[in-house]
N, C-alpha and C positions, 0 to 999 in steps of 0.2 A: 504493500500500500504506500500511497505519495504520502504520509505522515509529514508536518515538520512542527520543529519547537523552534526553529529559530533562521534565517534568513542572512545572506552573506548581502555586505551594501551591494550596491545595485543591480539585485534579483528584483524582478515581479513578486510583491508579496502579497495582493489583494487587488480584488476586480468590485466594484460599487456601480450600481445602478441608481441612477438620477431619472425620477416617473413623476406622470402628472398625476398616476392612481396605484399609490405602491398597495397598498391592497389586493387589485386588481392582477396587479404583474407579477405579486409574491402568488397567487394561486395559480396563474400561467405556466411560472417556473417549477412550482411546488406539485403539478401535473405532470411535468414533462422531465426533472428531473431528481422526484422523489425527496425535494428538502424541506423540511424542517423551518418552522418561521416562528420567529419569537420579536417580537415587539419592545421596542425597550424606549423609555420616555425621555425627550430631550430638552435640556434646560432652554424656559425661556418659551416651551411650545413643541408641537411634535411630536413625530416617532422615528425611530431609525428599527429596522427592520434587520435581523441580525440570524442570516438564512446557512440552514445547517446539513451535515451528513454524517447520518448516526452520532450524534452528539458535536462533531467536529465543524465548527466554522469556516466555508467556503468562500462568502460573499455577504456582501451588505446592500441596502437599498433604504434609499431618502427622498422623500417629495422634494420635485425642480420649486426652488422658492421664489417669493412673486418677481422680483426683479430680474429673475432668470427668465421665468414664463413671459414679464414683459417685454422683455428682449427677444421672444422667439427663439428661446433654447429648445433643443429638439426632447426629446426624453432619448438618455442616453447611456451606456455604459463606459465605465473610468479606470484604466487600468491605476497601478499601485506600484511605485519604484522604494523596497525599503533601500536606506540610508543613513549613515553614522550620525551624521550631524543637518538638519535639516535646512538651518539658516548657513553655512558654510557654503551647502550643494546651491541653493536659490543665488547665493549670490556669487558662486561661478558662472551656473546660468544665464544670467542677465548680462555678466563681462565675456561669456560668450555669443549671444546675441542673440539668446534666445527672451521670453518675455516669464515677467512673474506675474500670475493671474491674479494671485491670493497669499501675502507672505507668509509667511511661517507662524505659526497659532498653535497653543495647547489644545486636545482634545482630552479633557479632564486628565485622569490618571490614562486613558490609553495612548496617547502619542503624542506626537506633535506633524505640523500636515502642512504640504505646502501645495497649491496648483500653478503649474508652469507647462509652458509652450513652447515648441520648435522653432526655429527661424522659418519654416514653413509651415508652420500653422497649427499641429498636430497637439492635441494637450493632455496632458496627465498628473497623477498627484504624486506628492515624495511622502514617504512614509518616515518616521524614525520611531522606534517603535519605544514604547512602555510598555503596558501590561498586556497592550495586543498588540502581536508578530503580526497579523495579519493571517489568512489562510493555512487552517489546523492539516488540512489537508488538499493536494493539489492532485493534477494530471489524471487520478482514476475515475470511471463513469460519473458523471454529475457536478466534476469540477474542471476547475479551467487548467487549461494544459498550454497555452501558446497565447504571447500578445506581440500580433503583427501589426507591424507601421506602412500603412500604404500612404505613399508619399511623391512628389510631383520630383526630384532629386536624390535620389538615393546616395547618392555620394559626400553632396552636402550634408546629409543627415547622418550619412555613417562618422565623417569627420567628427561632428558634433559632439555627436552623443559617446565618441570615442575618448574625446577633450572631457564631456564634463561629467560621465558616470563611470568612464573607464571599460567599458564595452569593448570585447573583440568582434568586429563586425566582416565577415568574408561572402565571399560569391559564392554560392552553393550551387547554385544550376545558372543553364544558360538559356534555355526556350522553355516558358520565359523565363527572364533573369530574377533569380531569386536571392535573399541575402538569408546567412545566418547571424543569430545573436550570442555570443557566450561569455558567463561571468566566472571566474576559478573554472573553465575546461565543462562547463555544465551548459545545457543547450538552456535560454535564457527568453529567446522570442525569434520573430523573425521579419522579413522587409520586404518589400514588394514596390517595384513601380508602379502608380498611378497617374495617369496625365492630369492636370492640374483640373483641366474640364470637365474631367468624370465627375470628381467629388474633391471635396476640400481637404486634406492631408489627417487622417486620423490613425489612430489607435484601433483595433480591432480584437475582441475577443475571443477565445474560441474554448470550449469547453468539451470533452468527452464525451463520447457514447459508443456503448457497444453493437447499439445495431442503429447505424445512420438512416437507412429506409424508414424505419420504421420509425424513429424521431421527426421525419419528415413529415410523414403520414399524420404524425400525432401535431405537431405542429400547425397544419389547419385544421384538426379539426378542433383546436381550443383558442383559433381566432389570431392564430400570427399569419407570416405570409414567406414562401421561400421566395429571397434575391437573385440566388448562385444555384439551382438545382446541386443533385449531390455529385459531385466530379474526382475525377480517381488522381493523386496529385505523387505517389509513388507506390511501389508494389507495397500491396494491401492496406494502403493509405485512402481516403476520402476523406472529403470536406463537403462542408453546406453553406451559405450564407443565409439568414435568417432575420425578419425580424417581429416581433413581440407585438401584441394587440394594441399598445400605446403608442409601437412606431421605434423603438432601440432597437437597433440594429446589435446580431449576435449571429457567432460561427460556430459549427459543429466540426470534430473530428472523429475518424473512424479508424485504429488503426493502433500501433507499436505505440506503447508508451513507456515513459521511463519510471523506476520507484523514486 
């Protein structure tokens, strides 16, 4: 089993969903991938949604707040970069030339949290953790196993992200061209070109399952919709692209995973 107690800096340590009806989309998920939803109250107002696998924490989920909704934030999922020191990394970032969305903030006893973005657009959170690592359990059915950057530069991004989280970033295929991601010699995520005019440079998640047809299948019929039908991406490998009844976009994999 992908068990973890604890996270090396710049690993993906946790995947969070941003909904206009976390309700809604914890019952979606909670259909399609057997978790566990425990509600938990937030200072100030709210609830944060703290979604599980046999007792083990996977993923979290929060309602888009008004100023997000006012702005036409989409509902969305957020991958999670843990990290030693929060306010250090943010302000590499920024002297790299990427942008700080959101500085560095306590999240009571469990971390401290930053949101930050690519020089190409792409955004996601830093983690550093306190009493939550983030993700008790990763890569086996119902959890996330891969966070890919489809990005309008792949080179410029490899660069970056190599400067400020320390990423080894390599070509792994060449029709089409694909990138890997690796932190300490461990496969970490991975990269993709995107022409600027498909879509806006993001984060992509992708989560486990052992039988992709049939996730597919299940998929409309609890009111999401397939993007990507399911496509074979190496031997006994498949993926899906997917998204959710509120509209968050989410990837399926079928195939070789690591413990």
């Amino acid at each position: 089993m992908g068990e973890r107690t604890a996270y090396a800096p710049g690993t993906f340590c946790w995947v969070e969903l941003s909904t206009t009806d976390t309700r809604a989309a914890a019952a979606f998920y909670r259909d399609l991938f057997g978790w566990e939803v425990r509600a938990d109250p937030v200072p100030g107002g709210g609830e944060y949604l703290m979604l599980s696998l046999d007792g083990l924490p996977v993923a979290g989920a929060s309602e888009l707040r008004g100023p997000q909704q006012a702005q036409g934030a989409p509902p969305s999922w957020r991958s999670y970069v843990s990290v030693a020191d929060a306010d250090a990394v943010s302000a590499a970032w920024g002297e790299a030339g990427g942008a700080v969305l959101m500085p560095p903030s306590d999240v009571m006893r469990a971390g401290r949290m930053a949101l930050v973005q690519d020089p190409q657009g792409a955004a996601l959170g830093l983690w550093q953790p306190g009493e939550h690592i983030g993700a008790h359990l990763v890569n086996d059915a119902g959890a996330f196993s891969l966070n890919q950057l489809n990005t309008p530069d792949p080179d410029a991004a490899s660069a970056f992200y190599r400067a400020v989280l320390g990423w080894q970033v390599d070509q792994v295929a060449s029709d089409p061209p694909y990138w890997g991601i690796q932190v300490e010699g461990r496969v970490n995520g991975g990269m993709m070109l995107m022409p600027a005019a498909a879509a806006p440079a993001h984060w992509l998640v992708y989560f486990t399952t052992h039988d992709i047809d049939a996730s597919a299948l299940h998929i409309a019929e609890l009111g999401g919709g397939i993007l990507v039908p399911v496509t074979v991406v190496g031997e006994d490998q498949r993926i899906l692209v997917a998204h959710d009844p509120q509209g968050a976009h989410f990837a399926l994999y079928e195939g070789r995973i690591d413990p």
